[in-house]
Steps between C-alpha positions, in 0.01 A plus 500: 500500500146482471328318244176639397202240455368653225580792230261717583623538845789772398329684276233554819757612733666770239142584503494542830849704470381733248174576682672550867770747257224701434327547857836493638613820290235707609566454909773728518317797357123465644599702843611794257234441218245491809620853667496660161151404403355557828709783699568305790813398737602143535255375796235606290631361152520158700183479576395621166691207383367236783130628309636467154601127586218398658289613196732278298421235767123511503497488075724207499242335830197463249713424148749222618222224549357590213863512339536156664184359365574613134809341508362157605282571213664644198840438615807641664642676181248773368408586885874616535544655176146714578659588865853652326321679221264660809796595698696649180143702450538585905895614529399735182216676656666570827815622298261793351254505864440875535375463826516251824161387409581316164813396691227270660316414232821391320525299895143337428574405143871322600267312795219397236761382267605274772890462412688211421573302834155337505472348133907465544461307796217261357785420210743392717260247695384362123789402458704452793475135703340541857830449690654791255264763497631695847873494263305654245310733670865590680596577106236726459607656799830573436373615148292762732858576622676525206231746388586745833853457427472680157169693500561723791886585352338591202191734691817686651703492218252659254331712771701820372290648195181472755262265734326388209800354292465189723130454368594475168784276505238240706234532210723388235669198688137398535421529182814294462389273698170405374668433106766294637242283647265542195807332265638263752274388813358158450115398642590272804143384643383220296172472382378259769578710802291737336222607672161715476557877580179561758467878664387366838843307508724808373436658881779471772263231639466311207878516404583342845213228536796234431729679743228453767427152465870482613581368841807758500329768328414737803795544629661528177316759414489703831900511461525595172213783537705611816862477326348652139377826751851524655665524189307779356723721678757480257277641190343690688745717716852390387518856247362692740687364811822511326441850406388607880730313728844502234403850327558255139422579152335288199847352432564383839171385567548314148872349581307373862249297352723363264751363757201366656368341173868352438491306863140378441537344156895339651287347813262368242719359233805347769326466795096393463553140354767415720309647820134335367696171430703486884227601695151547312259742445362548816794580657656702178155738578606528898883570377381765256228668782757544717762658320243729384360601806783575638653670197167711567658602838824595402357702204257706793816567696750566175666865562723517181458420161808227514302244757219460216743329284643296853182405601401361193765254448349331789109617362491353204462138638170610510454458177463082611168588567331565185589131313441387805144563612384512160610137449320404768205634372571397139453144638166510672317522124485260212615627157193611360480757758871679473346757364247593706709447804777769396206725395407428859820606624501801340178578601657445860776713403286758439290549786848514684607770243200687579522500879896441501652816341200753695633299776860594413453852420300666761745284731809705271292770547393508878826389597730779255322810741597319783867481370414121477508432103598137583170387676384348198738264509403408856129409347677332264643303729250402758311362181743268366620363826091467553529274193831354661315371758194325299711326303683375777202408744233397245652337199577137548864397400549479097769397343504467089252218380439271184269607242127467622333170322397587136715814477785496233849483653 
C-alpha cells in the first residue's frame, strides 16, 4: 500500500475527487441541456460544446500563471480554497443559465477560477521527494479517475427531474469542497521557497522560463502539447458521440465514463509504481502513448456500444502517461518554482483545450454528415502517436534519478 509522504497529500486528492464529481456529473446531460437551450440537433450541439470548452480554455490560459504565481507567493492553501468557492459560484449560475450565452459565461468563470489540478499538483511536489513525485502525480491521477467513476453515475442517475439537476448537485460538492479544505488542508510551501509574485512572470512565458533552461524541456513539452490536444476528444465529443453513433441516453453516457474512470484510477493505483519502478518514466510515457493511440483507433472504428467497454480494458494503460510526463517535467525545476511550473502546465493545458476540443468537434461534426462520427478519434490519434514518436526519437534515455543536490529527499 502506499504510504503518503505527508498529510496533506489525501486530503488534496479527495479534493481532487470531489471537484472531478462535480464536472463529471454534468457530462452526461450537456448534449441535452445544449439542444434545449439552443434548438439544435447533435452535430450542431457538439460544436456548440467544442466553443463552450474552448472559452473555458482561453479563461483558464491567462489565470493559471497568475494562479501559479500567487501560490508561490501566498501559499498553496487559500489559492485552492478561492478556486472551489469560484467553481461552487460557477455550477450555480449555469444550474439557473436561461440562455446558451450565460452557459459561457458560467464556462469563462470555471476557466478564471482555474480548478484544482494546478495548486493540487504544486502540493504534491512540496512535499513529495524528487524520485516520488511521478507516484504522486499517478495518485492524483487515479483520484481524476475515481472522480469519473462516480460523477458521471450520478449526472445519469439524477438526470430525471431535468438537465439542470446535474448543475446543482456540482455546486454544492464544491462548496463542499472548499470547507473541507478550509478545516483540514495544511500550508505545505515553507516560507523560504517563497517567492515574489511579479506580473511579467505570471505569463505562459514566464511560468516556463525554468522549463526552458532545461536540456529536455523541448521535447517534453512538444509531446505533452501534442498528447494534451489528443485527449480533448474525450470531453469534448464523448456525450455527443455516444449519443450519435450508439443512439445512448444521459444514463448510459454516465455508466460509460464511469467504467472508464474505474480502469484509469486501477492502472494508477496497481499498475503506475510498479511500471515507473521496472522500466522508468520515459518508457512508462511511450507505454501509455501507445495504448492510447491505438485505443483512439479502435474507438473511430467501434460499431456497438459493447466494444467501448472492450476497448478500454486495453485503453486505459494510457493513463501511464500522465504521472509519467509530468514527472519528467516536475524534475527539470528547483522547489521554489513548483508552483509556477504547474501553473505553466496548465497554462499549456489550456491552449490545447482551446484548440483541442474545436479540433474535436468540427471533426465530430464534419465527419457525423458524412456517416463518419468516429473521425475524431482518427485526429485523436494521429496526435498522440505524433507525440509517440517525439518521445521516442528526441528524449534521451531516463530512468528514475536521486534527488538533485540541495533538494530535500
Amino acid at each position: 500500500m502506499t504510504r503518503f509522504p505527508h498529510r496533506a497529500v489525501p486530503i488534496v486528492l479527495a479534493a481532487v475527487v470531489i471537484d472531478v464529481i462535480g464536472f463529471g456529473v454534468i457530462m452526461p446531460v450537456l448534449p441535452r441541456l445544449i439542444t434545449d437551450l439552443g434548438r439544435v440537433d447533435l452535430a450542431e450541439a457538439a460544436r456548440i460544446a467544442g466553443w463552450m470548452l474552448a472559452v473555458f480554455a482561453a479563461a483558464q490560459f491567462f489565470a493559471g500563471p497568475i494562479l501559479g504565481g500567487l501560490g508561490d507567493r501566498f501559499g498553496r492553501r487559500p489559492v485552492l480554497i478561492a478556486s472551489m468557492l469560484a467553481f461552487s459560484a460557477d455550477y450555480a449560475l449555469m444550474a439557473a443559465a436561461p440562455t446558451l450565452a450565460w452557459l459561457f459565461v458560467g464556462r469563462a468563470v470555471a476557466g478564471a477560477a482555474g480548478a484544482v489540478f494546478g495548486p493540487a499538483g504544486a502540493v504534491l511536489a512540496d512535499v513529495s521527494p524528487p524520485d516520488r513525485r511521478a507516484e504522486m502525480f499517478g495518485l492524483m491521477g487515479a483520484a481524476f479517475g475515481a472522480g469519473f467513476i462516480i460523477g458521471p453515475a450520478i449526472g445519469g442517475l439524477v438526470s430525471d427531474p431535468g438537465a439542470r439537476a446535474p448543475f446543482i448537485v456540482a455546486a454544492a460538492l464544491a462548496g463542499v469542497n472548499a470547507l473541507v479544505m478550509f478545516l483540514f488542508l495544511p500550508e505545505t510551501l515553507k516560507p523560504g521557497n517563497r517567492r515574489p509574485f511579479r506580473l511579467r512572470d505570471a505569463t505562459v512565458v514566464g511560468a516556463f522560463r525554468p522549463l526552458f533552461a532545461a536540456g529536455n524541456a523541448a521535447p517534453l513539452l512538444v509531446a505533452w502539447f501534442l498528447w494534451q490536444l489528443g485527449t480533448q476528444v474525450y470531453p469534448a465529443t464523448w456525450s455527443f458521440w455516444a449519443s450519435i453513433r450508439f443512439g445512448w441516453d444521459a444514463a448510459a453516457i454516465g455508466w460509460s465514463l464511469a467504467w472508464v474512470g474505474l480502469l484509469n484510477i486501477l492502472v494508477q493505483v496497481f499498475l503506475t509504481r510498479r511500471v515507473l519502478d521496472r522500466v522508468g518514466e520515459r518508457r512508462a510515457a511511450l507505454i501509455g502513448l501507445t495504448a492510447s493511440s491505438v485505443t483512439f483507433v479502435t474507438f473511430a472504428l467501434a460499431a456497438q456500444g459493447w466494444q467501448v467497454y472492450a476497448f478500454y480494458l486495453f485503453g486505459c494503460i494510457g493513463a501511464l502517461a500522465y504521472p509519467a510526463l509530468n514527472g519528467l517535467m516536475s524534475r527539470s525545476v528547483d522547489a521554489t518554482r513548483q508552483g509556477a511550473l504547474q501553473g505553466g502546465i496548465g497554462s499549456m493545458n489550456s491552449v490545447a483545450q482551446i484548440v483541442g476540443p474545436l479540433l474535436a468537434s468540427q471533426s465530430l461534426a464534419a465527419g457525423a454528415a458524412r456517416g463518419l462520427p468516429g473521425s475524431a478519434f482518427v485526429v485523436a490519434a494521429a496526435l498522440t502517436a505524433a507525440a509517440l514518436l517525439v518521445i521516442a526519437i528526441r528524449l534521451p534515455h531516463l530512468r528514475p534519478t536521486q534527488a538533485p543536490a540541495g533538494e530535500a529527499p
